[in-house]
C-alpha positions in Angstrom: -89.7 17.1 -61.1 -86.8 16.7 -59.1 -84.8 13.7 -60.8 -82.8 12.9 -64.1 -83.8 11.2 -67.0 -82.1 7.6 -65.6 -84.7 7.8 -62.8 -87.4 6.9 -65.8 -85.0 4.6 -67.2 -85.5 2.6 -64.0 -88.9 3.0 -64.0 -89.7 1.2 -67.6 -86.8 -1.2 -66.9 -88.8 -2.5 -63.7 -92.1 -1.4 -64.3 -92.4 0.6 -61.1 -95.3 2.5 -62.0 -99.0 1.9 -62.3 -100.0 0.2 -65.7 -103.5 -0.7 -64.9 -105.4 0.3 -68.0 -102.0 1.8 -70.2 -103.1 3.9 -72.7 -101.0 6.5 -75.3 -101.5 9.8 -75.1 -103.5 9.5 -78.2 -106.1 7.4 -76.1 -104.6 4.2 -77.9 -104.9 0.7 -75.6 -101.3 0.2 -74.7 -99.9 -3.0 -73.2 -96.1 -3.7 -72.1 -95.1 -7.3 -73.4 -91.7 -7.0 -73.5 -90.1 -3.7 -72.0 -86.8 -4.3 -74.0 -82.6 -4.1 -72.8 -81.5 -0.9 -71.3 -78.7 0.1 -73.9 -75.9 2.4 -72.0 -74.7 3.4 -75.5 -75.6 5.7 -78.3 -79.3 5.3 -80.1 -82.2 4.6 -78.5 -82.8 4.2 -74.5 -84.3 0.4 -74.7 -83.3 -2.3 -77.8 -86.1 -5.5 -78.4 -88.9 -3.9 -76.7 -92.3 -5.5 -77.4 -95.5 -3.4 -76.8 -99.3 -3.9 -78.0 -100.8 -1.3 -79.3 -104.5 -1.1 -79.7 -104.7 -4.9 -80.3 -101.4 -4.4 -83.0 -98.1 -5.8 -81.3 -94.7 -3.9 -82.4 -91.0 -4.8 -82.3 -88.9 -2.1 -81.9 -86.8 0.4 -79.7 -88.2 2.7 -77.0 -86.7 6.2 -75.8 -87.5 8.0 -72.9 -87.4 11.7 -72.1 -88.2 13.8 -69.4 -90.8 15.8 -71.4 -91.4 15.0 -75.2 -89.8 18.0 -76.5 -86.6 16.6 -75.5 -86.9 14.4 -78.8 -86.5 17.9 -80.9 -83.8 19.3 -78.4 -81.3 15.8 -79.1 -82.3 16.4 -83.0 -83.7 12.6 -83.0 -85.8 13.3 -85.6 -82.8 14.0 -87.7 -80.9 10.3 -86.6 -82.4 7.2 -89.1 -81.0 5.1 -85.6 -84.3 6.3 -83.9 -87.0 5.5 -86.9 -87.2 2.0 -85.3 -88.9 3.6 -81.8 -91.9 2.2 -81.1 -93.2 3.8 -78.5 -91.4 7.3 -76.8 -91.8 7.2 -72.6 -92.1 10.2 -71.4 -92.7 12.2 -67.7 -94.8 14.8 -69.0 -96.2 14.9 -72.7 -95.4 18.5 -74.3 -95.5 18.4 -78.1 -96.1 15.9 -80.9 -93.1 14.1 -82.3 -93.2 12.4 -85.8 -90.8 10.4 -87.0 -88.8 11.0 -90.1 -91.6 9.6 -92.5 -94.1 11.8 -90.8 -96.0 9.3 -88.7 -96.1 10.6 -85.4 -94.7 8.6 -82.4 -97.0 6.9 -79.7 -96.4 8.5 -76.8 -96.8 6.8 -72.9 -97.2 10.0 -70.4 -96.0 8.7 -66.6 -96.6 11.6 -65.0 -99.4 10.6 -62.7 -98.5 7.4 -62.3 -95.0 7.1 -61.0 -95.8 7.0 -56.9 -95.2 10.2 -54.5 -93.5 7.1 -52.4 -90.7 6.4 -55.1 -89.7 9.6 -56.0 -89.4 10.4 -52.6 -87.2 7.5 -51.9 -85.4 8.4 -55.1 -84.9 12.2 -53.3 -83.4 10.6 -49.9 -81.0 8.7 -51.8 -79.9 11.3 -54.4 -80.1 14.7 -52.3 -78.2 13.4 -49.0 -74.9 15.1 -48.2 -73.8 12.0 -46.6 -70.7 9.9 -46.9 -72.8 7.7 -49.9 -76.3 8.0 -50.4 -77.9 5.2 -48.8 -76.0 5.8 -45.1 -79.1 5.5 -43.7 -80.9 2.2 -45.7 -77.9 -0.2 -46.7 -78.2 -2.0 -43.4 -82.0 -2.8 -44.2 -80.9 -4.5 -47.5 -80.6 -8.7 -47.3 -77.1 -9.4 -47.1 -77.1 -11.8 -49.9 -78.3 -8.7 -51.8 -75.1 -6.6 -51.0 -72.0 -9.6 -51.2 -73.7 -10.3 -54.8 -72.9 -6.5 -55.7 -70.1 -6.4 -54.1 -68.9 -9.1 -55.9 -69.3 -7.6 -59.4 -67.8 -4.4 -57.9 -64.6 -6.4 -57.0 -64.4 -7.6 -60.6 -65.0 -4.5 -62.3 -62.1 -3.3 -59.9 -59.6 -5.7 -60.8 -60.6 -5.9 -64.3 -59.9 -1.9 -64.5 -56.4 -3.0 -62.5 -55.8 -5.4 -65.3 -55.8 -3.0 -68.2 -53.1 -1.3 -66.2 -51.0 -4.9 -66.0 -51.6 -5.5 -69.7 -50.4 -1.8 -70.4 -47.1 -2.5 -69.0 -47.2 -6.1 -70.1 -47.3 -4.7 -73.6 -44.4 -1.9 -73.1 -42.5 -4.9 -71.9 -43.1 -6.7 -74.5 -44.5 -9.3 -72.7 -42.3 -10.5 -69.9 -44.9 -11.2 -67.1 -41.6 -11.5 -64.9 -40.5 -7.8 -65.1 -43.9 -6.8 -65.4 -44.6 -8.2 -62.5 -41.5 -7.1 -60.9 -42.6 -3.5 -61.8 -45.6 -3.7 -59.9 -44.6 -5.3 -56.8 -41.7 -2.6 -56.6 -44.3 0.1 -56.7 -46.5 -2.1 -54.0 -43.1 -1.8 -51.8 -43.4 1.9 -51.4 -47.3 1.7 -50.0 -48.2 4.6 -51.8 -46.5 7.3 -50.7 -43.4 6.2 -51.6 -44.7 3.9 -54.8 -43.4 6.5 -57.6 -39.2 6.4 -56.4 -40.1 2.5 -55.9 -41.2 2.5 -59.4 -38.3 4.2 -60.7 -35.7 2.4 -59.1 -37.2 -0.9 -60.6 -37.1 1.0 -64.2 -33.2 1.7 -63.7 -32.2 -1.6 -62.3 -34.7 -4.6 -64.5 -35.0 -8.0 -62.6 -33.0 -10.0 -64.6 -29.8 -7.9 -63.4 -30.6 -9.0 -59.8 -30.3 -13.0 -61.2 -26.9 -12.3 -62.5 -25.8 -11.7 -59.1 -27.8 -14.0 -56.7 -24.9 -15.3 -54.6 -23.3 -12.1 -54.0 -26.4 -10.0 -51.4 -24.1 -6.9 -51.3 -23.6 -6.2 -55.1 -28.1 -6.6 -54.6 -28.2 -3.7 -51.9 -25.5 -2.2 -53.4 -28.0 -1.8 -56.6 -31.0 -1.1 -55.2 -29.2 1.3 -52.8 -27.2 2.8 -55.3 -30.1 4.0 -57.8 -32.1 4.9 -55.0 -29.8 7.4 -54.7 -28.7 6.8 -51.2 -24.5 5.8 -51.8 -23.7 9.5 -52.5 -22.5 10.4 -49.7 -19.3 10.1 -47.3 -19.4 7.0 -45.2 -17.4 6.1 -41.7 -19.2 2.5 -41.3 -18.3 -0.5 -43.1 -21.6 -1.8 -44.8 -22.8 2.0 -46.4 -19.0 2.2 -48.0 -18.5 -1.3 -48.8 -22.1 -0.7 -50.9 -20.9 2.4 -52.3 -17.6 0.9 -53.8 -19.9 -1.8 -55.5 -22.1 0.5 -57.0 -19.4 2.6 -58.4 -18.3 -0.6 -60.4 -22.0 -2.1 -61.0 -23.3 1.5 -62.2 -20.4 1.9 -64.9 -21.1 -2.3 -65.8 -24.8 -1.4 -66.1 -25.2 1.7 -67.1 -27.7 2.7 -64.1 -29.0 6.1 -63.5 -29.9 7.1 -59.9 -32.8 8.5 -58.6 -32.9 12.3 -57.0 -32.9 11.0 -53.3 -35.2 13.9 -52.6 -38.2 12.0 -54.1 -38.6 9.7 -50.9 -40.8 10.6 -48.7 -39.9 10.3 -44.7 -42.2 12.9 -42.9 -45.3 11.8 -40.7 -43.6 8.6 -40.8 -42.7 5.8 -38.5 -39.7 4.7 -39.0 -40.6 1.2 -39.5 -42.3 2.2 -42.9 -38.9 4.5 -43.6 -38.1 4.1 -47.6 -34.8 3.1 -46.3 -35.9 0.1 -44.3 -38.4 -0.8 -47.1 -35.3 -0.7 -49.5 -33.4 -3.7 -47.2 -36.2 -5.9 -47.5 -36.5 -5.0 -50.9 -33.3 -5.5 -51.7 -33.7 -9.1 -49.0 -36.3 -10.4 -51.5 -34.4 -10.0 -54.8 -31.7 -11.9 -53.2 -33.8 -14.8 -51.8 -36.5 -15.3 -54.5 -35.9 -15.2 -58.5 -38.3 -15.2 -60.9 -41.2 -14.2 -58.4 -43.9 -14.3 -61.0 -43.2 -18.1 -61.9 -42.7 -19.2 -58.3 -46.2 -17.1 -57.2 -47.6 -19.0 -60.4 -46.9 -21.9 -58.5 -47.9 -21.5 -55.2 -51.4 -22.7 -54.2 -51.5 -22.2 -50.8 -52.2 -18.7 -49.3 -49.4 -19.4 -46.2 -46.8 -20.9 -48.5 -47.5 -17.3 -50.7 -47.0 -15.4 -47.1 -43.7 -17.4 -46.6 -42.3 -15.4 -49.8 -42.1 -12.3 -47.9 -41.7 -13.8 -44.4 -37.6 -14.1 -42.7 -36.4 -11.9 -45.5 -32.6 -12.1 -45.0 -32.3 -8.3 -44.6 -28.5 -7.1 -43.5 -27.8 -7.2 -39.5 -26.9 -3.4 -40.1 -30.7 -2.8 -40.1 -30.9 -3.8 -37.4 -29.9 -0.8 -35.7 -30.3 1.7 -38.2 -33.3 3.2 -40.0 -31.1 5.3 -42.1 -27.4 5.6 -43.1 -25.3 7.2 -40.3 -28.7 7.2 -38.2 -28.7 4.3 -35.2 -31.3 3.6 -33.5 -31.7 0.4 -31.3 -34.3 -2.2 -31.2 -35.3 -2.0 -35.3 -37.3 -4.5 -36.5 -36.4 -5.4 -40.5 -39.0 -7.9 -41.0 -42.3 -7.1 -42.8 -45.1 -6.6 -41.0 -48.1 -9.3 -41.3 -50.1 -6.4 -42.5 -47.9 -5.1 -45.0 -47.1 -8.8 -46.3 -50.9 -8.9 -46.7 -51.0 -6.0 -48.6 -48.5 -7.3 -50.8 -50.9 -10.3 -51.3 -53.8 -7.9 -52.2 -52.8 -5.4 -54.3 -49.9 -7.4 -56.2 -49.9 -11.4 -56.0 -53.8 -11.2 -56.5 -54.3 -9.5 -59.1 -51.5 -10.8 -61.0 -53.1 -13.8 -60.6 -56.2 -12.6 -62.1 -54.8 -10.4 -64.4 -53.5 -13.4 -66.4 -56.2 -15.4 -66.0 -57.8 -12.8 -67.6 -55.0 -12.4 -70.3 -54.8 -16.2 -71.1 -58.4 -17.3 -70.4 -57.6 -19.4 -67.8 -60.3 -19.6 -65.1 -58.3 -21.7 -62.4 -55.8 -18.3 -61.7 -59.0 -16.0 -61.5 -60.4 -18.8 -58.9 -56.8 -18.3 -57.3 -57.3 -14.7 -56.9 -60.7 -14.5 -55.8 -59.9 -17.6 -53.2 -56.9 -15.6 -52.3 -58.7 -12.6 -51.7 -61.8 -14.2 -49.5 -58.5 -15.6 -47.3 -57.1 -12.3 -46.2 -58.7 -9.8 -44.1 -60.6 -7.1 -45.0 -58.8 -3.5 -45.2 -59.4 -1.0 -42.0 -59.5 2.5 -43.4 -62.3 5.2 -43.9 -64.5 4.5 -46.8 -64.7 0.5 -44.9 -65.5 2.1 -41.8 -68.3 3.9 -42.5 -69.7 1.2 -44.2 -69.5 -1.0 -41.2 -70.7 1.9 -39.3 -74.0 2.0 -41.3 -74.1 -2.0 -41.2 -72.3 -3.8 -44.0 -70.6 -7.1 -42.9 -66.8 -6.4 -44.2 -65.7 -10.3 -43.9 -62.5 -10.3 -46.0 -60.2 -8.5 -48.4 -62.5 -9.6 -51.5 -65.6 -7.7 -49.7 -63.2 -4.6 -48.9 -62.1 -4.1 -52.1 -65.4 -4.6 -54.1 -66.6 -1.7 -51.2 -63.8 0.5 -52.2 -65.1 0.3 -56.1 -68.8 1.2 -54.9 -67.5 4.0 -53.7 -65.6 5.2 -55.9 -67.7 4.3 -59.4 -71.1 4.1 -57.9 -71.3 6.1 -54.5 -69.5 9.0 -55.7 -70.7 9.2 -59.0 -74.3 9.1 -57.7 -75.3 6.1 -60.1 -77.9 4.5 -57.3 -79.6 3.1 -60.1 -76.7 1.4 -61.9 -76.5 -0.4 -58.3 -78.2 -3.7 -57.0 -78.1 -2.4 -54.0 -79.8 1.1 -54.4 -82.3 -0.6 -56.8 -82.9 -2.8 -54.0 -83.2 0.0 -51.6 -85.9 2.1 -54.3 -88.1 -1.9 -54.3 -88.3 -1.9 -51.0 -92.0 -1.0 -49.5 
């Protein structure tokens, strides 16, 4: 008996065992009407099951164990929440259980009826050191099969996302604007750089930016400034003309820099160097206020992209990647790839993230149409699923990949998963 006790759960749930002529233990005529809603919570294994016992038909609960004597080992027979079990499923029958009144429990032994077939297949999926368990089936599984999971995947993923949102939401006391703010700052610094992104946003709120819309330098001079970057001596123009505003601005605003030793530039290209991320930070607080209202707005995916597009970043970038550093030839735009990241794992779930907060349907349809629109992610865990033959169309099916992995794949819950069920079904 190589397999946990959710392997039987699976088995009553879809009757994938042979109940020609059921019978109890006891020798009772036993017939499955109804076999009840799994219940992933305390009490018993299956709510609203209906059975037939020798011609008497019963309401109630089921549990299932591995052997009976597991009912004594949990201390059921101490719990009044499993006196309404009708009938106790079990692999192999061991010892008589009564209930708390004394009558004893019915009792449905599988143990020769549960096929050598499905517990093998159960084996392959469960006991392969692969990169997920079913490497070798998934591409045998209908397609429609594997986007419908993959759907609810996506949405547990951005509905675990969306606590985070509402966390910060709350500390904010609700200003979706800074909130929002907060996040895409931390989206700037593509993870390992997303912390000292964070941090900088937390010393210098959006609202400050506003007050000083028509005036770019005193913005890079800010974001600069608590970045920790303006400390030192500077020969060219643009570094020391930023450092004198941020002496005045830091007094004005009380704003306390960063260590500049938290950003990350090794194994880097300079392209993605915190200091060029910083100019076309600093480029899109100067040309777009109020980014949550205007994304709020924006219906169209390439009207979202233009947002992030022709950033007015300073010429000084141009040939710099760092302060006192030239270097010719440097290209201070945002890459299409990044912008699209932005799209992903900020713009889109905000969107959803208060359509979830507020009710409101149409913005989750925004996300989820925003999501099917960009392309799917290229990294590991999406490669070896295309490698074992999974159709990766679009960011939506990428993502919703990336939460099977993580919650189902990793965990080893095949049979939480349409697609491993699927996979056990199959002849």
């Amino acid at each position: 008996m190589n397999f946990p006790e959710d392997f039987l759960h699976y088995v009553w749930q879809f009757r994938s065992f042979d109940y020609s002529g059921l019978h109890t233990v006891a020798g009772e005529s036993l017939k499955i009407i109804n076999p009840g809603l799994l219940n992933k919570n305390a009490g018993p294994d299956f709510f609203h099951a209906k059975i037939e016992i020798d011609g008497t038909t019963w309401a109630g609960n089921v549990e299932i164990h591995l052997r009976s004597s597991d009912w004594l080992k949990h201390h059921h027979q101490k719990n009044p929440a499993y006196e309404n079990v009708i009938l106790h499923v079990v692999y192999e029958h061991d010892a008589e259980i009564k209930r708390m009144d004394q009558t004893v429990l019915p009792v449905l032994e599988l143990k020769n009826r549960i096929s050598a077939d499905l517990i093998k297949k159960y084996e392959n999926l469960f006991l392969t050191l692969t990169d997920f368990p079913c490497i070798a089936q998934i591409g045998t599984v209908d397609p429609l099969i594997v986007d419908s999971f993959l759907a609810r995947t996506l949405i547990e993923r951005f509905e675990l996302k969306t606590n985070a949102v509402i966390e910060t939401l709350n500390e904010l006391n609700g200003n979706w604007e800074e909130t929002f703010y907060r996040f895409m700052a931390r989206n700037f610094g593509f993870k390992i750089n997303a912390l000292p992104f964070e941090m900088i946003a937390k010393a210098v709120p959006q609202h400050i930016y506003s007050k000083h819309k028509n005036n770019p330098y005193q913005i890079e001079a800010m974001v600069f400034g608590a970045a920790g970057f303006l400390t030192d001596q500077f020969e060219e123009e643009y570094p020391r003309k930023l450092k004198a505003e941020f002496a005045f601005l830091r007094k004005k605003y009380n704003i306390e820099p960063v260590e500049v030793s938290v950003w990350k530039f090794m194994r880097m290209r300079p392209q993605n160097f915190p200091t060029i991320r910083l100019a076309q930070f600093a480029a899109l607080m100067v040309k777009a206020n109020h980014l949550f209202s205007k994304i709020m707005e924006i219906k169209e995916v390439n009207d979202l992209r233009i947002l992030f597009e022709k950033l007015p970043v300073n010429d000084y970038w141009k040939t710099h990647y760092h302060f006192k550093k030239e270097a010719p030839g440097v290209n201070i735009q945002i890459g299409k790839d990044s912008v699209d990241n932005i799209l992903l794992n900020t713009v889109a779930l905000f969107l959803f993230a208060y359509g979830k907060y507020t009710a409101t349907q149409f913005y989750i349809s925004r996300a989820i149409k925003l999501l099917e629109s960009l392309p799917a992610e290229e990294n590991a865990i999406t490669g070896k699923f295309r490698g074992a033959g999974v159709k990766i169309g679009h960011a939506f099916a990428s993502q919703g990949i990336l939460q099977l992995k993580k919650q189902y794949c990793n965990e080893k819950k095949c049979l939480s998963c349409g697609i491993g069920i699927k996979i056990l079904k199959q002849a």
